[in-house]
GUFILUM-573473 format. One line per 2 residues: number of its first residue (from 1); for each residue x, y, z of C-alpha. Coordinates in pm, 1 decimal. Each point is the difference from the previous one (the first is absolute). Layout:
BEGIN
NUM = X Y Z ~ ...
//
This chain:
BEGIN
1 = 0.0 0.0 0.0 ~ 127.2 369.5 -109.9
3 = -242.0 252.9 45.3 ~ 275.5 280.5 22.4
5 = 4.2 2.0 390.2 ~ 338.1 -81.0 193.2
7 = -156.5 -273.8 286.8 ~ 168.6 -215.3 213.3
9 = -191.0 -264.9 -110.4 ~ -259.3 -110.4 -298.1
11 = 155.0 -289.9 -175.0 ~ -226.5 -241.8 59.4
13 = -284.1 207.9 -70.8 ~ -189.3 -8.0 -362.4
15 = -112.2 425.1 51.2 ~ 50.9 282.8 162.2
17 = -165.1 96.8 310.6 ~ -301.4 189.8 -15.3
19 = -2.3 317.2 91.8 ~ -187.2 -27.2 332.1
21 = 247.6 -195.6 158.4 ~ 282.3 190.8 -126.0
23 = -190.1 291.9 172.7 ~ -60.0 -199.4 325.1
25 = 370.8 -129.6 -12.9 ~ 131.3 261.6 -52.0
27 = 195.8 166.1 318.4 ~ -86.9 326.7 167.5
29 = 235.3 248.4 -105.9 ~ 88.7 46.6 382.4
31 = 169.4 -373.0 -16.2 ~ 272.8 141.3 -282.5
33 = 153.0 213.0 306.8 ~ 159.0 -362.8 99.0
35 = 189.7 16.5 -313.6 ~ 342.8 92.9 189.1
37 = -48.2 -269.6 245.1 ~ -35.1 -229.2 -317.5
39 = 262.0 100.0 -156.0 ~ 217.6 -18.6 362.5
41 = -162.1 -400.0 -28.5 ~ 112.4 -12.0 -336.0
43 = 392.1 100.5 31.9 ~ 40.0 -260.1 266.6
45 = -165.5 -231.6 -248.4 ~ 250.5 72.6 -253.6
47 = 309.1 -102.5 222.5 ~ -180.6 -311.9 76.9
49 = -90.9 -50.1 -378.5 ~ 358.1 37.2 -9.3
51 = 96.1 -253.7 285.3 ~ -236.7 -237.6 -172.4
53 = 250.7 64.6 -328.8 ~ -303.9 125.2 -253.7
55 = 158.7 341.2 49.8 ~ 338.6 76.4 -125.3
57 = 193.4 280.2 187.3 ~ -62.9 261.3 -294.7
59 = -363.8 -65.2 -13.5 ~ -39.7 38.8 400.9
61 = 195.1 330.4 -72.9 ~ -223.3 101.7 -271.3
63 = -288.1 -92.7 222.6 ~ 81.8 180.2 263.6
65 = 76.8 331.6 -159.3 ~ -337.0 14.1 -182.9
67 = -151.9 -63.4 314.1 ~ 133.4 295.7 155.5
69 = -69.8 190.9 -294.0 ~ -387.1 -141.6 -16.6
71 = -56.1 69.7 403.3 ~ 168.8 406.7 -56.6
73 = -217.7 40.4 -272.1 ~ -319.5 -139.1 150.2
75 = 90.0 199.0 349.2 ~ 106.3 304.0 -242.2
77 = -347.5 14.4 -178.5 ~ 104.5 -91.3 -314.9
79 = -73.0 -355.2 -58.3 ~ -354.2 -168.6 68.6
81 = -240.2 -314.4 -63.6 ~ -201.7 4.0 -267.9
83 = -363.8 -84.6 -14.4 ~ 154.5 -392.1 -130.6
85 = 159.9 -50.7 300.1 ~ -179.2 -229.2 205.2
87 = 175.7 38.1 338.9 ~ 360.8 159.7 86.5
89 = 180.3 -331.2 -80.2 ~ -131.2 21.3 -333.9
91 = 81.7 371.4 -30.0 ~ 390.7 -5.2 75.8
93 = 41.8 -372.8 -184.3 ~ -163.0 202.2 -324.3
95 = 282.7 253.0 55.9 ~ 303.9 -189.2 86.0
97 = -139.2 -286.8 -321.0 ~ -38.0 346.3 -221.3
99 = 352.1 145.1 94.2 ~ 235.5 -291.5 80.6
101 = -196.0 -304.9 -266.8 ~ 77.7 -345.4 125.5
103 = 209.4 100.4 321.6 ~ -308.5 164.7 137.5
105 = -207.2 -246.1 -66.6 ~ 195.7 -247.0 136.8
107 = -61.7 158.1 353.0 ~ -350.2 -224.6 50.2
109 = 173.7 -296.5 17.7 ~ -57.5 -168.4 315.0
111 = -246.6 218.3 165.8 ~ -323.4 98.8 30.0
113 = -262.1 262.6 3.5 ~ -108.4 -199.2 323.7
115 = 328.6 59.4 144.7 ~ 74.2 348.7 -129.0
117 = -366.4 159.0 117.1 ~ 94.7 -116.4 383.8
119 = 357.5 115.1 -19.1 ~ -95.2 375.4 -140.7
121 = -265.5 56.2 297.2 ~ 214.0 -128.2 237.4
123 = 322.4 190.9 -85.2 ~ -265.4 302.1 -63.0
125 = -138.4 -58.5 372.6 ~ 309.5 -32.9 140.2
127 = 127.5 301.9 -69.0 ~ -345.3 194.4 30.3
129 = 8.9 -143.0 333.5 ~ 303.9 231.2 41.5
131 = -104.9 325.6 -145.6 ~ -349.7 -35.7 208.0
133 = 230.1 -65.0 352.1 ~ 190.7 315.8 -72.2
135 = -367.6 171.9 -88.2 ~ -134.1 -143.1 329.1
137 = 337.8 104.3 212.9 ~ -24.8 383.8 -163.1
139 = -398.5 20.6 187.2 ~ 190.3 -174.6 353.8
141 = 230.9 264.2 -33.1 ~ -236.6 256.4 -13.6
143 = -224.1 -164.9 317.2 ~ 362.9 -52.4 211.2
145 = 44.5 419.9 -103.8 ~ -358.2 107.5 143.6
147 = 64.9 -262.5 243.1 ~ 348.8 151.9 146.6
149 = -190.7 339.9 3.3 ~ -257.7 -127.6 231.5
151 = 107.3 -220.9 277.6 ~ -145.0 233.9 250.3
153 = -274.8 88.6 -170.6 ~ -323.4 -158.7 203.0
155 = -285.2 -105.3 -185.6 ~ -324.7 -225.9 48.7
157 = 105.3 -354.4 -58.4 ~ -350.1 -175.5 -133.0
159 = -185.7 -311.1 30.7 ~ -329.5 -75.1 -193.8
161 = 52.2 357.6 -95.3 ~ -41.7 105.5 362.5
163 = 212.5 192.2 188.4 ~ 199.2 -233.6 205.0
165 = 334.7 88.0 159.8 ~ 276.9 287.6 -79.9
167 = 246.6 -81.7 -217.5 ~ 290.2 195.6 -216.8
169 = -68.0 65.5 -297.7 ~ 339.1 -138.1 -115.4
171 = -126.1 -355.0 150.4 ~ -334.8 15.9 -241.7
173 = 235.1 141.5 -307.8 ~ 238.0 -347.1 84.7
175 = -322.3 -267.8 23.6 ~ 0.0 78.9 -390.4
177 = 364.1 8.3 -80.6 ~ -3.5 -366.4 209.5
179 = -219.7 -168.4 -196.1 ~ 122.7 159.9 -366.3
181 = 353.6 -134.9 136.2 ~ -163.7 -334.1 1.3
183 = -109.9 34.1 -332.7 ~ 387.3 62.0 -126.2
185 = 114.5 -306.3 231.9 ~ -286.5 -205.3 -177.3
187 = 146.8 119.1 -345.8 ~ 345.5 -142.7 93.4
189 = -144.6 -326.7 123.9 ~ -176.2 -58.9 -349.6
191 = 285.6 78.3 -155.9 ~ 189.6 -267.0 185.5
193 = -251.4 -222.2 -91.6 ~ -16.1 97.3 -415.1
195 = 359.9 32.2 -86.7 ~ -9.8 -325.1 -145.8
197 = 32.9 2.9 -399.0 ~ -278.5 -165.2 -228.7
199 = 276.1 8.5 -281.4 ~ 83.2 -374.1 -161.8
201 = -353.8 -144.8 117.6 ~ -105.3 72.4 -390.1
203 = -372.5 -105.9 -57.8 ~ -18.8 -182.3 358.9
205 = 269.2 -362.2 -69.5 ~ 292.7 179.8 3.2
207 = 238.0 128.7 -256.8 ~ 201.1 -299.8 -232.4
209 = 241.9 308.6 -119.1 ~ 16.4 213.9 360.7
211 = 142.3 -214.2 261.7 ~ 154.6 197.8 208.1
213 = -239.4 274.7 121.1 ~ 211.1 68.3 335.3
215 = 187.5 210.8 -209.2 ~ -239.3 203.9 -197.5
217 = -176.8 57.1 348.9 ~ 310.4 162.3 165.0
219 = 17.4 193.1 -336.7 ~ -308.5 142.2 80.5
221 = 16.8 71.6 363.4 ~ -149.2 -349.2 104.3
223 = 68.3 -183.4 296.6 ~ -9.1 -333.3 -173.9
225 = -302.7 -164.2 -273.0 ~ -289.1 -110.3 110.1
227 = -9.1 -372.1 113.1 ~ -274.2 -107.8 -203.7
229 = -52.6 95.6 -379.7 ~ -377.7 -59.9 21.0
231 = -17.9 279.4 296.6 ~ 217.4 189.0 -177.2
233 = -216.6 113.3 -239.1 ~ -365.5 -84.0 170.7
235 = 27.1 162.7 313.5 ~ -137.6 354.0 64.5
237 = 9.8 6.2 372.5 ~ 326.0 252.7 3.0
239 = -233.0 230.2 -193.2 ~ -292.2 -93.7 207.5
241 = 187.6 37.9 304.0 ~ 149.4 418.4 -156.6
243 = -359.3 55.4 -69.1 ~ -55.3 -83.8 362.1
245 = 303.4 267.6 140.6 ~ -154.4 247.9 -209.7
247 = -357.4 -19.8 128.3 ~ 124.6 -12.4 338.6
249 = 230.3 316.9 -73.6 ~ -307.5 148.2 -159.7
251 = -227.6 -69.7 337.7 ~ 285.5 158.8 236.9
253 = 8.4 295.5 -262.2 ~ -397.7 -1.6 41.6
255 = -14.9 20.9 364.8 ~ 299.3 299.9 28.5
257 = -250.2 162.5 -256.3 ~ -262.8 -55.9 218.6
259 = 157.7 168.9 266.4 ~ 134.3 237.6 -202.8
261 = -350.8 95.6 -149.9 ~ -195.3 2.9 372.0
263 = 353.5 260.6 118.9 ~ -49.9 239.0 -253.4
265 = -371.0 -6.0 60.2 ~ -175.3 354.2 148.2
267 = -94.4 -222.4 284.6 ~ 351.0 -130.7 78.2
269 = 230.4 313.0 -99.2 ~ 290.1 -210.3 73.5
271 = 177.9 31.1 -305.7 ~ -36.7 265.8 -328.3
273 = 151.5 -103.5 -334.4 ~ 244.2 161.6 -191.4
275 = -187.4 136.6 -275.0 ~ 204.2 -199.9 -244.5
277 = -125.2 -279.7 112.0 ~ -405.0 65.1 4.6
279 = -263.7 102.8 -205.3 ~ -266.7 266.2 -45.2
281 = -375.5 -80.8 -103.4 ~ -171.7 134.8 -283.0
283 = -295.2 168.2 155.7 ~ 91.9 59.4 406.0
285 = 316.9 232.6 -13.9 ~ 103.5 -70.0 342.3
287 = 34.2 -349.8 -9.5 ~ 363.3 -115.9 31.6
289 = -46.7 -408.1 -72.4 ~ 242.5 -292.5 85.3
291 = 22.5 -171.9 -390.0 ~ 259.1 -189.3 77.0
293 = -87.0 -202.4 284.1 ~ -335.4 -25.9 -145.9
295 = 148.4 -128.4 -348.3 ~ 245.8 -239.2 186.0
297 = -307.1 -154.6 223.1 ~ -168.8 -23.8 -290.4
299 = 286.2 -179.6 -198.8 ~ 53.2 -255.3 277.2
301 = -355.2 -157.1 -109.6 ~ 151.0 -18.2 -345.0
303 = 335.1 -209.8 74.4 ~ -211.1 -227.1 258.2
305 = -214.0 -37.9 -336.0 ~ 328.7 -115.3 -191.1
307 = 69.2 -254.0 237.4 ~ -260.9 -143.7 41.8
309 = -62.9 -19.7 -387.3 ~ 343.4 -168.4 -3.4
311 = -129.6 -311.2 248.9 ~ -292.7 -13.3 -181.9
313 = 185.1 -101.1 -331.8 ~ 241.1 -199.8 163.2
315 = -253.2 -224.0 187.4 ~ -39.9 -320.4 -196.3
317 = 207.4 41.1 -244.8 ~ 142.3 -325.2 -92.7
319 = 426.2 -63.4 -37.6 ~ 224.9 124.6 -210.5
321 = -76.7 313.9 -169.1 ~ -337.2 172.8 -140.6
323 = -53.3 314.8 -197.5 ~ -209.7 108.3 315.7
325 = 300.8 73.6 140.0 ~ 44.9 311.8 -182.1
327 = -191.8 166.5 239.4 ~ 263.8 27.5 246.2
329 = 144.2 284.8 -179.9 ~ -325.3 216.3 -26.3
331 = 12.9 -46.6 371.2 ~ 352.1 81.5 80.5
333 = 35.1 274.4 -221.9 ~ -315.7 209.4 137.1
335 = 100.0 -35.4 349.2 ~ 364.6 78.1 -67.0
337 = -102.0 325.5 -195.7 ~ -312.2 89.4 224.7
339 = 287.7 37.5 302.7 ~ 218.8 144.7 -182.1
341 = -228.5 316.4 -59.9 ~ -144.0 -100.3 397.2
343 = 325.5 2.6 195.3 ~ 172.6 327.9 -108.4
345 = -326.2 188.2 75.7 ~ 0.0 -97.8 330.4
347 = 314.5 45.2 61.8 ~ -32.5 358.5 -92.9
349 = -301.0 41.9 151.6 ~ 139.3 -137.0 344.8
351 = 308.8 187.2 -25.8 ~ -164.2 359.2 -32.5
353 = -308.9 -47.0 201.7 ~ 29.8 251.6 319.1
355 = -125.9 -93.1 292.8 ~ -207.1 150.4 269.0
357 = 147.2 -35.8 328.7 ~ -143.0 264.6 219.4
359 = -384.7 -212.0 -124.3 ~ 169.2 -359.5 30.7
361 = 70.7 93.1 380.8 ~ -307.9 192.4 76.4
363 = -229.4 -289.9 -124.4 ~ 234.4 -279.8 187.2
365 = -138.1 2.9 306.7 ~ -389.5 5.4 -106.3
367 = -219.3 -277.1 4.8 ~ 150.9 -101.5 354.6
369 = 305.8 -193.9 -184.2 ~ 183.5 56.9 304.8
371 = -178.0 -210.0 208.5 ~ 189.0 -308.6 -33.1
373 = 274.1 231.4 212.1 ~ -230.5 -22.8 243.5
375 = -86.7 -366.8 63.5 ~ 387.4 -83.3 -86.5
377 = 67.8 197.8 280.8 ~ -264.8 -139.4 253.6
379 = 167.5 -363.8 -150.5 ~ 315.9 98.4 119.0
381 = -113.0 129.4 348.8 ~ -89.8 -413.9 22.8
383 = -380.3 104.9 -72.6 ~ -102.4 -328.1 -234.5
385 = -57.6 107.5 -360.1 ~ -367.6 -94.7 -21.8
387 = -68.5 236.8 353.1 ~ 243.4 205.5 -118.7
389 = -200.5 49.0 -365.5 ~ -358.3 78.1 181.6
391 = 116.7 223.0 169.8 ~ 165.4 176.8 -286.3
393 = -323.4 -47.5 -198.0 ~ -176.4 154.1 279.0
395 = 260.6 322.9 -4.5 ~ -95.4 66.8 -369.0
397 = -334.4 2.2 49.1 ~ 3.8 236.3 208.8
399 = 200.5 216.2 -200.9 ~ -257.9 -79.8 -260.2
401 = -259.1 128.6 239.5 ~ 190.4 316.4 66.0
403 = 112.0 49.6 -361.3 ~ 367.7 17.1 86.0
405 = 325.1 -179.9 -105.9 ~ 169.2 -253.2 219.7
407 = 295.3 264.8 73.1 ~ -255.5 269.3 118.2
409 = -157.5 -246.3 300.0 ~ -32.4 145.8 345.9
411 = 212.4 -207.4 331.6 ~ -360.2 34.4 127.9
413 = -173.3 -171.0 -293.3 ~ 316.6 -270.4 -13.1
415 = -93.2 -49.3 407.5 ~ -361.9 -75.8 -56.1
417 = 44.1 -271.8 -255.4 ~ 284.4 -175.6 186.5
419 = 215.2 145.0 270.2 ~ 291.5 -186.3 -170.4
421 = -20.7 259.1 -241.2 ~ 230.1 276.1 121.8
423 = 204.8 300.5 -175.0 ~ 269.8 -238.8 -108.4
425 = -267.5 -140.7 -323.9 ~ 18.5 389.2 -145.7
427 = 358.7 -17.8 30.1 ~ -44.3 -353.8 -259.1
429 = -303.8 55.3 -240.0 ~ 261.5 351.0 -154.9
431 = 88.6 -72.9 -335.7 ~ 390.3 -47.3 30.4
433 = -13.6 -194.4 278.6 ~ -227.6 -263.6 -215.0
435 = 167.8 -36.7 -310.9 ~ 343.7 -8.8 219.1
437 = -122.1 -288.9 225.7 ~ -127.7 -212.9 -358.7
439 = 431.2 -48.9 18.8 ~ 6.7 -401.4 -37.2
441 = 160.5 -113.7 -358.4 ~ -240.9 98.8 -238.1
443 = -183.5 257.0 137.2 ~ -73.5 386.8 -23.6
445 = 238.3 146.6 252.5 ~ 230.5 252.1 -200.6
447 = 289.9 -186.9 117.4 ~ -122.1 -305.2 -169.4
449 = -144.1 160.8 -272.0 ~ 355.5 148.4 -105.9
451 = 144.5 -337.6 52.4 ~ -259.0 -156.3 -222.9
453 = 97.6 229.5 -288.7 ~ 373.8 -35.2 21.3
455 = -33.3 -361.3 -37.6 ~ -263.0 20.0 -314.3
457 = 246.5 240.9 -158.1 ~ 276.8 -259.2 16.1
459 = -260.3 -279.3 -79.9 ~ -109.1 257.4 -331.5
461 = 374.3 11.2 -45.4 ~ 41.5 -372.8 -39.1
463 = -301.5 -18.3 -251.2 ~ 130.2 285.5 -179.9
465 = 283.3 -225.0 -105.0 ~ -170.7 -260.0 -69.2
467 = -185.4 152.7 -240.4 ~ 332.3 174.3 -144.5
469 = 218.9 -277.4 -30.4 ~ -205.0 -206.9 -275.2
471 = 236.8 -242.8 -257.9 ~ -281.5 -77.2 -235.9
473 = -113.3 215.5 -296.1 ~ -158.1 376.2 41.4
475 = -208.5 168.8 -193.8
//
């Protein structure tokens, strides 16, 4: 069959496909973006061509230097898939065949499409994974700045969106920088897990020709191949399992938004934008709105969306590879690109915000979220916590029924509930003297506070490497 189409494959059939199918078959143009992770694939394929002796010195040469040529041009601009090509292995074999004849057509020889498609996403993950650490590390900067700047700034700590206990704001700033760190330490733990090279499993037996895979996987950045050529090119879970850091990074990203969205609220005043980083509306002229966090809370519905579409097509599927597995990509790719817009945005946003400190301590003490002070101190006068928590309970209702705050009580309203109650529970429900007695490992005291960020700045500091000090292909 000739119908004037390059393929990598027809022979056996009697016509050409109809044009449906070529539609369908065709890959989204997003998926040619792996082309310099193919052609990465593709030089360490040559050398083991070469190994394998159906590549002479001169033609791995000649290989290799229209390969770099191919990827500048392709990076440069100049030099894209036509509306023929079927997918990107089909684009840059049409080139190298067009430019080099038989030497670059000799390149398919003992490997596959099957083999190829998991080797591109996986190189192309990999070093995502990198560029989306350092993304994520530039916003924990930017928390650890605000968070340095307000280690003795008391706030409301909340629970059920309550008022609870006094807190610094530093402490609430670092919850969120915690659990994004998390998300970095989750991206090095996958990675761990994927740098294992799909190269020499061919269609799913095994290559005849490539034998010795070990080495085009250190070529590549690989730890070793993978142990089983049918897995090698079948298995989705290291996408599955990205698709699964991303949605979580996306839900921690929704929550800070969250809180981001209820501080800048008329109601909260806690924090006012920098007007770089809000919007206007249309019609009310003094509106200044949060966009960001709202877009990025609104985004995290769409990456839990892309995993979940991911599970859905890999559930059932039977061994070794099917074309539904082309939907890994769509996946990957929109998540990757939606946080790439997300993460500098908040970053920004979070690194000019100003916040109110003068409000943050005037609200702290309201809603009687000092009274914990008061039945910690009754516990350690040897009053058992449950006594010790009526009577408490009793002290702010009668503050309720006078309409005052638990720092404002009289000696002669603290005698008449319980004449354990003397002047030394003022002296414990002021707001310095709470935060500084929360001083166990973990908790809001200043002291611990500043200890907490000098070790996440060295912790940062270790993933920042990480993330630097990649030996596989970059793009």
């Amino acid at each position: 069959m000739n119908d004037g189409t390059e393929r990598l494959w027809g022979g056996r059939f009697k016509s050409a496909p109809a044009a449906e199918l070529t539609a369908l078959s065709r890959s989204e143009a997003s998926f040619f973006r792996l082309a310099p992770y193919d052609l990465a694939g593709s030089r360490a394929h040559a050398r083991e061509l070469s190994r394998a002796g159906i590549l002479n010195a001169g033609e791995v040469q000649q290989l290799l230097a229209e390969m770099e040529r191919v990827q500048a041009e392709f990076l440069g601009g100049t030099l894209a898939p036509s509306m023929h090509d079927e997918d990107v292995h089909t684009f840059l074999e049409r080139v190298l065949t067009q430019r080099l004849g038989a030497v670059g057509a000799k390149l398919r020889a003992g490997r596959s499409r099957n083999d190829q498609a998991a080797n591109d996403l996986r190189l192309f993950l990999r070093d995502k994974a990198r560029k989306l650490a350092l993304d994520v590390i530039a916003l924990q900067d930017a928390l650890v700045a605000q968070a340095e700047t307000h280690v003795r700034s008391i706030s409301t700590g909340f629970t059920h969106l309550q008022p609870a206990q006094p807190v610094v704001f530093a402490h609430q700033l670092l919850a969120h920088a915690q659990s994004i760190y998390r998300d970095v330490d989750r991206l090095k733990d996958w990675d761990r897990r994927s740098a294992r090279s799909p190269l020499g499993a061919a269609a799913l037996a095994g290559s005849a020709i490539c034998v010795n895979p070990a080495l085009s996987a250190a070529e590549l950045g690989y730890d070793a191949p993978c142990e089983n050529s049918i897995d090698a090119v079948a298995s989705r879970d290291h996408v599955a399992e990205f698709l699964f850091i991303t949605s979580m990074l996306a839900v921690n990203l929704s929550r800070l938004s969250e809180e981001v969205i209820l501080w800048t609220s008329r109601q909260f005043r806690w924090v006012e934008l920098d007007d770089g980083y809000a919007t206007g509306s249309s019609i009310m002229p003094q509106k200044k709105n949060p966009d960001i966090a709202e877009l990025t809370r609104g985004k995290a519905g769409r990456l839990i969306g892309n995993l979940s579409g991911l599970l859905a097509t890999l559930k059932s599927l039977p061994l070794a590879y099917n074309r539904d597995l082309a939907e890994d990509k769509t996946a990957a790719f929109d998540s990757i690109d939606t946080l790439g817009l997300v993460l500098p945005a908040m970053a920004g946003m979070i690194r000019t915000m100003r916040v109110n400190v003068d409000e943050l301590r005037r609200q702290a003490p309201l809603g009687f979220t000092l009274a914990t002070e008061v039945a910690d101190w009754l516990a350690l006068k040897g009053i058992p916590f449950s006594e010790a928590h009526e009577i408490t309970g009793a002290l702010v209702r009668a503050c309720e029924e006078q309409q005052i705050e638990l720092g404002e009580v009289s000696l002669a309203t603290l005698a008449q509930i319980d004449p354990r109650l003397d002047a030394g529970v003022l002296e414990r429900v002021q707001l310095e003297t709470a935060v500084a007695a929360r001083s166990g490992f973990g908790g809001t005291a200043p002291l611990r506070v500043e200890e907490q960020i000098a070790r996440l700045k060295t912790a940062l500091g270790t993933q920042r490497a990480w993330a630097r000090e990649y030996g596989g292909p970059t793009c």
